[in-house]
Chimera marker file (.cmm) of the C-alpha trace (Angstrom):
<marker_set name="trace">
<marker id="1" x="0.000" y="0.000" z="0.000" r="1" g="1" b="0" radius="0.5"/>
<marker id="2" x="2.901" y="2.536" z="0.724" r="1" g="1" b="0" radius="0.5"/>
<marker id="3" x="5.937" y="2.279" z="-1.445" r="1" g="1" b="0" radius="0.5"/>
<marker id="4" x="8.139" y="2.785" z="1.590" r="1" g="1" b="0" radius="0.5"/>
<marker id="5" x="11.625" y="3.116" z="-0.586" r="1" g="1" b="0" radius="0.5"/>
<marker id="6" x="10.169" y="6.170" z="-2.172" r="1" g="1" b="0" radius="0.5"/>
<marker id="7" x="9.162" y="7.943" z="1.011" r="1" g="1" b="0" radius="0.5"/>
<marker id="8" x="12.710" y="7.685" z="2.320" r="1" g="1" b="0" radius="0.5"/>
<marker id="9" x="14.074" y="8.624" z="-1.340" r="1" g="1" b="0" radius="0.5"/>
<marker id="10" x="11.581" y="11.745" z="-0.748" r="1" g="1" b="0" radius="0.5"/>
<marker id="11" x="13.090" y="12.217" z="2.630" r="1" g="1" b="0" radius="0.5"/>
<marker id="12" x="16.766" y="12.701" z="1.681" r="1" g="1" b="0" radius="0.5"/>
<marker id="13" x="15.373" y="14.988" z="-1.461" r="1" g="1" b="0" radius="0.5"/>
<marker id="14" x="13.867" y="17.114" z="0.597" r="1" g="1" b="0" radius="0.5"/>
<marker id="15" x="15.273" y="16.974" z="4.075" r="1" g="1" b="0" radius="0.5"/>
<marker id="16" x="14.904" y="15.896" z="7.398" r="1" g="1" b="0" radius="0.5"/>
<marker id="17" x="13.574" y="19.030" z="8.370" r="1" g="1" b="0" radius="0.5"/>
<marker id="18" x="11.174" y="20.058" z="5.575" r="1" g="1" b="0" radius="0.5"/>
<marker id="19" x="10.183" y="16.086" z="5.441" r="1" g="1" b="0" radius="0.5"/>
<marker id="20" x="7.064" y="16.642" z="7.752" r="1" g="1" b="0" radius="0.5"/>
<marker id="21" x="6.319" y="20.231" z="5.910" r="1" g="1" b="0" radius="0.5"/>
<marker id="22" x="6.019" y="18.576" z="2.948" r="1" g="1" b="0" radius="0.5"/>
<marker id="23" x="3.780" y="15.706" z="4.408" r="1" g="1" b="0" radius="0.5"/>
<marker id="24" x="1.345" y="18.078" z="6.159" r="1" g="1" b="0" radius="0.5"/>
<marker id="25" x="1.474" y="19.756" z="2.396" r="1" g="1" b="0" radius="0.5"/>
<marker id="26" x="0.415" y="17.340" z="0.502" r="1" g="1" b="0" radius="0.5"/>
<marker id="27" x="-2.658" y="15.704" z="3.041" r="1" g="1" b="0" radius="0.5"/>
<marker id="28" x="-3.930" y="18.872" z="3.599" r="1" g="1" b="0" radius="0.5"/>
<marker id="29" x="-4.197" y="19.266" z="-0.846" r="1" g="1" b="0" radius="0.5"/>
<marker id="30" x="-4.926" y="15.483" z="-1.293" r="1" g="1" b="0" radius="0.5"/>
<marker id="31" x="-7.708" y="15.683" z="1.468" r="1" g="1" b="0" radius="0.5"/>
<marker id="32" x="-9.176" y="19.224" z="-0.447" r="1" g="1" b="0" radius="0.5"/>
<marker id="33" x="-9.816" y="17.640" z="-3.293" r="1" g="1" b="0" radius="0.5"/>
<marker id="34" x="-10.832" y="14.118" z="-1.879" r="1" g="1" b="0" radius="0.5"/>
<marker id="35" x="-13.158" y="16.376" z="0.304" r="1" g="1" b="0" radius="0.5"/>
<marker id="36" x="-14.767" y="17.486" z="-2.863" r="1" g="1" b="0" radius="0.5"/>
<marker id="37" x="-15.565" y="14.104" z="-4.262" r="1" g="1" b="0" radius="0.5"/>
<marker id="38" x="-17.276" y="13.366" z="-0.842" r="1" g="1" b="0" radius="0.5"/>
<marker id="39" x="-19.664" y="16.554" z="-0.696" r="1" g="1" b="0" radius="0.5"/>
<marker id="40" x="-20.028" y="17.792" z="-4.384" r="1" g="1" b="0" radius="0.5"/>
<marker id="41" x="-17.829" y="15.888" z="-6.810" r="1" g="1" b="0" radius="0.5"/>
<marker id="42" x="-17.845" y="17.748" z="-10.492" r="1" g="1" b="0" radius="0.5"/>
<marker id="43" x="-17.141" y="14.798" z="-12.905" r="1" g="1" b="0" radius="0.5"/>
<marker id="44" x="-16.073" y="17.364" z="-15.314" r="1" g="1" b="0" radius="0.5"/>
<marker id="45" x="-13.322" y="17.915" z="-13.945" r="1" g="1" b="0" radius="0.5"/>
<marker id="46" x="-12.595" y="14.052" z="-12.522" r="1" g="1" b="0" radius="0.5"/>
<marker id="47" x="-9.717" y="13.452" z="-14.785" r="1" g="1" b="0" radius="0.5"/>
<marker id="48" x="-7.566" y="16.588" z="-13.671" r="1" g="1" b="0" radius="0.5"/>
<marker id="49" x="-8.477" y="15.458" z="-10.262" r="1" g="1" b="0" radius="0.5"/>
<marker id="50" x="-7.312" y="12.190" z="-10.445" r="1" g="1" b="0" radius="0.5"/>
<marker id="51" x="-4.471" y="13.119" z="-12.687" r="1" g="1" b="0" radius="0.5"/>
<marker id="52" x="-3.252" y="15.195" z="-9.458" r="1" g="1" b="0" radius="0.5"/>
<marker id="53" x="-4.040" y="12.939" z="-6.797" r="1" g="1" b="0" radius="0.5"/>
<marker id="54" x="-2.093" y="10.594" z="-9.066" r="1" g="1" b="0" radius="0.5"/>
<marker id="55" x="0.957" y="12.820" z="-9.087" r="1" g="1" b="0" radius="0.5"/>
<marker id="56" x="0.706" y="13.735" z="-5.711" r="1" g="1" b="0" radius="0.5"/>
<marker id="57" x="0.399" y="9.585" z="-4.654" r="1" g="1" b="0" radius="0.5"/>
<marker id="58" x="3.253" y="9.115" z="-6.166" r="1" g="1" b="0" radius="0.5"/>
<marker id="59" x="5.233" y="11.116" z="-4.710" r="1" g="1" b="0" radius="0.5"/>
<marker id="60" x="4.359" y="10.305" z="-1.105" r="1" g="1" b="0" radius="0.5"/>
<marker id="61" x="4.413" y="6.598" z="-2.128" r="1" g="1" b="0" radius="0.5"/>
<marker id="62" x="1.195" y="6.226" z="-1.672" r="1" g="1" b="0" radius="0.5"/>
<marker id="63" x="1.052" y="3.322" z="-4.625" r="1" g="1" b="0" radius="0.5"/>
<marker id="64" x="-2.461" y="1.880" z="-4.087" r="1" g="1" b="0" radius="0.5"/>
<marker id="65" x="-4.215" y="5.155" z="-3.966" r="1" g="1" b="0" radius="0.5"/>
<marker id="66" x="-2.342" y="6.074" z="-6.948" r="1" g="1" b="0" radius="0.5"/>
<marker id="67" x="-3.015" y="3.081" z="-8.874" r="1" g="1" b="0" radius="0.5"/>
<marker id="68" x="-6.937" y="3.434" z="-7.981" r="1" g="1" b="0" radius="0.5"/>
<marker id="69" x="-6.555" y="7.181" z="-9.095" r="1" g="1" b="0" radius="0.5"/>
<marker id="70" x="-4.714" y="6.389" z="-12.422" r="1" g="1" b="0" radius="0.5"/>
<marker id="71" x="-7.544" y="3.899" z="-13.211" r="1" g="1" b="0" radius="0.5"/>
<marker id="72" x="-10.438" y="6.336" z="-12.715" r="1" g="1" b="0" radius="0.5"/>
<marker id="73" x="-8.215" y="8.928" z="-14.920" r="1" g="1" b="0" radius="0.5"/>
<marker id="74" x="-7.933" y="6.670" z="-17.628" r="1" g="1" b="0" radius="0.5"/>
<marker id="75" x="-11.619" y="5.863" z="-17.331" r="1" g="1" b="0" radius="0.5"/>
<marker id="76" x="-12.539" y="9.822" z="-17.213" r="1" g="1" b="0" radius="0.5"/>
<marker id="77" x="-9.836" y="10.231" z="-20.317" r="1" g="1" b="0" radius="0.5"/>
<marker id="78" x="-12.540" y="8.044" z="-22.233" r="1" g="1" b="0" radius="0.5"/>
<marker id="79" x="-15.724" y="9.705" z="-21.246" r="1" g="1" b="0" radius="0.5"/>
<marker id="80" x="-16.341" y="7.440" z="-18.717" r="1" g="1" b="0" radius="0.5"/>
<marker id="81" x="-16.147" y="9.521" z="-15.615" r="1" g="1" b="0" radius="0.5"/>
<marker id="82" x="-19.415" y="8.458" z="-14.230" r="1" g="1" b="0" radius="0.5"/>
<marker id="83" x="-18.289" y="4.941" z="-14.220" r="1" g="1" b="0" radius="0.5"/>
<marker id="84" x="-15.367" y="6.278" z="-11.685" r="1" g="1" b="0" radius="0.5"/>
<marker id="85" x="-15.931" y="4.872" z="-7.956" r="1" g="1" b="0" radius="0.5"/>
<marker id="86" x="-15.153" y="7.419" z="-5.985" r="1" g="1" b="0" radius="0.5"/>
<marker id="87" x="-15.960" y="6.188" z="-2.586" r="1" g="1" b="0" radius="0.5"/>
<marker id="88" x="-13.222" y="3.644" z="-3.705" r="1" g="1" b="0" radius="0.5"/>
<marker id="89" x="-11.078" y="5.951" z="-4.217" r="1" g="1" b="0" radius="0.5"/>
<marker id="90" x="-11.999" y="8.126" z="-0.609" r="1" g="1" b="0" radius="0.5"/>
<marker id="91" x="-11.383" y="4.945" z="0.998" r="1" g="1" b="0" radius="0.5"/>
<marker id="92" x="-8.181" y="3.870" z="-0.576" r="1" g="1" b="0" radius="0.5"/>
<marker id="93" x="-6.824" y="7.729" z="0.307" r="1" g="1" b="0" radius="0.5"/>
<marker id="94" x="-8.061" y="6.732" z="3.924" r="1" g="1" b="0" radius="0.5"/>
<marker id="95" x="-6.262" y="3.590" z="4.119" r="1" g="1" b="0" radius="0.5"/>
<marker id="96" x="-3.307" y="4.889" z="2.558" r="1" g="1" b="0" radius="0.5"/>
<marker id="97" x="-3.041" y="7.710" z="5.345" r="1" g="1" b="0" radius="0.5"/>
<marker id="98" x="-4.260" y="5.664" z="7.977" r="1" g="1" b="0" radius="0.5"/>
<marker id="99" x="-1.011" y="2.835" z="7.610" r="1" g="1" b="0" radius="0.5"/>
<marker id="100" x="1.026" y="6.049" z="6.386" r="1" g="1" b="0" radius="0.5"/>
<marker id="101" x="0.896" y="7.537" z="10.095" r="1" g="1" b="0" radius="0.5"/>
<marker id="102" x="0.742" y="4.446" z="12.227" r="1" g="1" b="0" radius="0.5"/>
<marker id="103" x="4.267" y="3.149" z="10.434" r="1" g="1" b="0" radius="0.5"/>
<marker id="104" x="6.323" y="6.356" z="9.367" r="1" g="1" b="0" radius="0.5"/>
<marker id="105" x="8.239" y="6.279" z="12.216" r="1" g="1" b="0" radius="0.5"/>
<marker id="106" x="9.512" y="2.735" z="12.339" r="1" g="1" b="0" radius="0.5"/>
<marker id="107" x="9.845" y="3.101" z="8.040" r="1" g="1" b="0" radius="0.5"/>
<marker id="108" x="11.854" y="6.049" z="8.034" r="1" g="1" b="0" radius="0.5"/>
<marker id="109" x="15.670" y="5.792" z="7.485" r="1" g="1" b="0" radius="0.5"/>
<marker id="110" x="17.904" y="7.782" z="9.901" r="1" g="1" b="0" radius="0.5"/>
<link id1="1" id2="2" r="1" g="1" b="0" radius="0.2"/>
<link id1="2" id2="3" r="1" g="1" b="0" radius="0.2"/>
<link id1="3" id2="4" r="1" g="1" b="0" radius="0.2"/>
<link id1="4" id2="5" r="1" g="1" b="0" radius="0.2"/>
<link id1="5" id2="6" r="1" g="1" b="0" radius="0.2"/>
<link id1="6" id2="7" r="1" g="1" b="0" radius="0.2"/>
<link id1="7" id2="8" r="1" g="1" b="0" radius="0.2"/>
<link id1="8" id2="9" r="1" g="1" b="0" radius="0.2"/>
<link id1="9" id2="10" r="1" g="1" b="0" radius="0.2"/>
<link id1="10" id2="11" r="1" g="1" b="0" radius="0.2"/>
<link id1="11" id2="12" r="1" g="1" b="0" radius="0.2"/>
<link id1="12" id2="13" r="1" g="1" b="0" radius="0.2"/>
<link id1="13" id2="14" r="1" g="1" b="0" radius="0.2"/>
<link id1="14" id2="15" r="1" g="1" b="0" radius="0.2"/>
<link id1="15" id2="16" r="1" g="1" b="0" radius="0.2"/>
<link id1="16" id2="17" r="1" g="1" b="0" radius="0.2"/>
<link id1="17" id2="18" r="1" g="1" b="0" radius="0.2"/>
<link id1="18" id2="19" r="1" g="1" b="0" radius="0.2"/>
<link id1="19" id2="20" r="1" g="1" b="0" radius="0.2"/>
<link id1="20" id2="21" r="1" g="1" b="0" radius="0.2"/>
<link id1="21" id2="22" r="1" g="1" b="0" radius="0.2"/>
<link id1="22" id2="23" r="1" g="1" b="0" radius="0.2"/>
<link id1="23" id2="24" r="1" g="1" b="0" radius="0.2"/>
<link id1="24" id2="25" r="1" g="1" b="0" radius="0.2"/>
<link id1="25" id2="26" r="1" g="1" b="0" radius="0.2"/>
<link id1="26" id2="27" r="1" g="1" b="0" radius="0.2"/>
<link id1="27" id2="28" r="1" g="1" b="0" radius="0.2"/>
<link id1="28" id2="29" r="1" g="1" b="0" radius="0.2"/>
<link id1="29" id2="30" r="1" g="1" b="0" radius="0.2"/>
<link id1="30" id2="31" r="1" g="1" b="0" radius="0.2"/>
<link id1="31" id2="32" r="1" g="1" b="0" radius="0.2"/>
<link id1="32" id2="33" r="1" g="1" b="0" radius="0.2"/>
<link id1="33" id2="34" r="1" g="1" b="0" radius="0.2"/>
<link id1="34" id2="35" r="1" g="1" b="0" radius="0.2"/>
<link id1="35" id2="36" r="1" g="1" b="0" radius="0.2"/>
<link id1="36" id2="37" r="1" g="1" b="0" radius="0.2"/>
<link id1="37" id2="38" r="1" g="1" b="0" radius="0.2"/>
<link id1="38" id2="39" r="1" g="1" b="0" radius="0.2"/>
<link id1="39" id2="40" r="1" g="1" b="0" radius="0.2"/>
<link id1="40" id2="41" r="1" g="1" b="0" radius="0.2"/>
<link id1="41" id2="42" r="1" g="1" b="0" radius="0.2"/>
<link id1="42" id2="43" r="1" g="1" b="0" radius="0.2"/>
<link id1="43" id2="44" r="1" g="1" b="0" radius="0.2"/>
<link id1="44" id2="45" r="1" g="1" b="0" radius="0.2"/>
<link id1="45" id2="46" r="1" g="1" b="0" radius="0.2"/>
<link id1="46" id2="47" r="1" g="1" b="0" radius="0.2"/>
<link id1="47" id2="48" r="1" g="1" b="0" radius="0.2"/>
<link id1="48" id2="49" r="1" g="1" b="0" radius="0.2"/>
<link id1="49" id2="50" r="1" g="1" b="0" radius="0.2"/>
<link id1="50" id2="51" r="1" g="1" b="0" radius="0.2"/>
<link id1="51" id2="52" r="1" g="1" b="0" radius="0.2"/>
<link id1="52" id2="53" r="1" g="1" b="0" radius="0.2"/>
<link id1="53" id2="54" r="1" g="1" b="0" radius="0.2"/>
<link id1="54" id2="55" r="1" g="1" b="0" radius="0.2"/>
<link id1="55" id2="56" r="1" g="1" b="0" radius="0.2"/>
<link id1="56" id2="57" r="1" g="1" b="0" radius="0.2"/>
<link id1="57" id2="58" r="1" g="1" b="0" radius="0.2"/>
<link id1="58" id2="59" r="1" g="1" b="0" radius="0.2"/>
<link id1="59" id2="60" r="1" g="1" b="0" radius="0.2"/>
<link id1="60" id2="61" r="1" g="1" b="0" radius="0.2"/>
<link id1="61" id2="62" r="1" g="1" b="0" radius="0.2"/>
<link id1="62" id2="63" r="1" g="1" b="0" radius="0.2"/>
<link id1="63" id2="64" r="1" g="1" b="0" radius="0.2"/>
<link id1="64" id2="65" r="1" g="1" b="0" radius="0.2"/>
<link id1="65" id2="66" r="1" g="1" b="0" radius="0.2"/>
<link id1="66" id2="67" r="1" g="1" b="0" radius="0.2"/>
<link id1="67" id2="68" r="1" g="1" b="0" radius="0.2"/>
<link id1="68" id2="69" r="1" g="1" b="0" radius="0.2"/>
<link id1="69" id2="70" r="1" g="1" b="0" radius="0.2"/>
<link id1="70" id2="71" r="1" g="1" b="0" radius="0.2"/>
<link id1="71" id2="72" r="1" g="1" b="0" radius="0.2"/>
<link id1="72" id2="73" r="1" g="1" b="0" radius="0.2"/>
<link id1="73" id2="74" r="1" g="1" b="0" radius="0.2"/>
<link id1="74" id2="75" r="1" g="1" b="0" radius="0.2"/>
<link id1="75" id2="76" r="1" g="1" b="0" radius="0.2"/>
<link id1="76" id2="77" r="1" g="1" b="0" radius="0.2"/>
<link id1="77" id2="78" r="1" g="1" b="0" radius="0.2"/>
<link id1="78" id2="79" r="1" g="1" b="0" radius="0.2"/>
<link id1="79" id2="80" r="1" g="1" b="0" radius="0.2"/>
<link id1="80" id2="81" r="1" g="1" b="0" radius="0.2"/>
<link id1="81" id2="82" r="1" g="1" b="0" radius="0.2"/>
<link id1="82" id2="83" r="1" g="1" b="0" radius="0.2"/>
<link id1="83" id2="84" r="1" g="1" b="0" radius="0.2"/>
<link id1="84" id2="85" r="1" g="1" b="0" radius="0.2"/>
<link id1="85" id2="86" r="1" g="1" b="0" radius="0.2"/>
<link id1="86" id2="87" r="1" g="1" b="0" radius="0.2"/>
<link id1="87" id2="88" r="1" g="1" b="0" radius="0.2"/>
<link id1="88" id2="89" r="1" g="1" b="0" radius="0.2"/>
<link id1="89" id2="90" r="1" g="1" b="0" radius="0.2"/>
<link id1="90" id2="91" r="1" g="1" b="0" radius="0.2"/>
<link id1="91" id2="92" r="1" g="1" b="0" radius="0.2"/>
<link id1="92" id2="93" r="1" g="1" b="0" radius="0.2"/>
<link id1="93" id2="94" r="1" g="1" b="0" radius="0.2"/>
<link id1="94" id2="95" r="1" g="1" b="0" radius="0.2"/>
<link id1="95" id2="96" r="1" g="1" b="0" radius="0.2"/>
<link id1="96" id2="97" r="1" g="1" b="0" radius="0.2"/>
<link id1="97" id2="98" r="1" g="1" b="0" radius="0.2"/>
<link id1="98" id2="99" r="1" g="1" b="0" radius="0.2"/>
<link id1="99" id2="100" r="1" g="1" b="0" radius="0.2"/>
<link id1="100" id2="101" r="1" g="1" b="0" radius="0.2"/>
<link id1="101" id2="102" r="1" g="1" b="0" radius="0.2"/>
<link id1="102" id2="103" r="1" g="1" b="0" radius="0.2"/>
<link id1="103" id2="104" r="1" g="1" b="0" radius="0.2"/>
<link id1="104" id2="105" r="1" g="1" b="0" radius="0.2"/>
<link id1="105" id2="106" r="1" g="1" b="0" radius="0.2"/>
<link id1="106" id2="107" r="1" g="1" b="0" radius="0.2"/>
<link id1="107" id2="108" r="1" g="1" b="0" radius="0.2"/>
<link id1="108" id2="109" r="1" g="1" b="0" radius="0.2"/>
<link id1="109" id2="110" r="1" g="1" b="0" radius="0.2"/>
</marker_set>
């Protein structure tokens, strides 16, 4: 579910004192736009969504959220955006955050 390799690579990019700046960064943007899809998602718009939630999985190593969100872009890219399960998605962003936090500090590299 988390890539773990890739959060430490993202650690020594960045720092390990801008390391939790840039975590709190990209939950509170993730959780915006998964916060849309649970109140008023616009299905217009789905496949930038996903396409950024993608990006942003990625680099977090978040790689089962990403793959869900690179599915429902692809499906979006082919007009089928209302075929997109979003509450799979929600959850998988949950899940991903919820293991994330519980095992960052016995994953990270010192």
């Amino acid at each position: 579910m988390i890539h773990w390799p890739r959060v430490n690579e993202l650690r020594e990019e960045v720092g390990a004192e801008d390391f939790d700046e840039v975590v709190e960064l990209f939950l509170e943007e993730v959780e915006e736009v998964i916060g849309r899809f649970r109140q008023t998602p616009n299905r217009d718009h789905l496949e930038q969504d996903l396409h950024f939630l993608k990006g942003s999985a990625l680099s977090l190593g978040f790689s089962s959220f990403s793959d869900l969100c690179q599915d429902g872009e692809r499906k979006s890219a082919l007009g089928q955006a209302d075929h997109v399960n979003l509450s799979a998605i929600v959850e998988g962003f949950e899940q991903s955050k919820t293991q994330f936090i519980a095992q960052l500090s016995s994953q990270i590299q010192t």
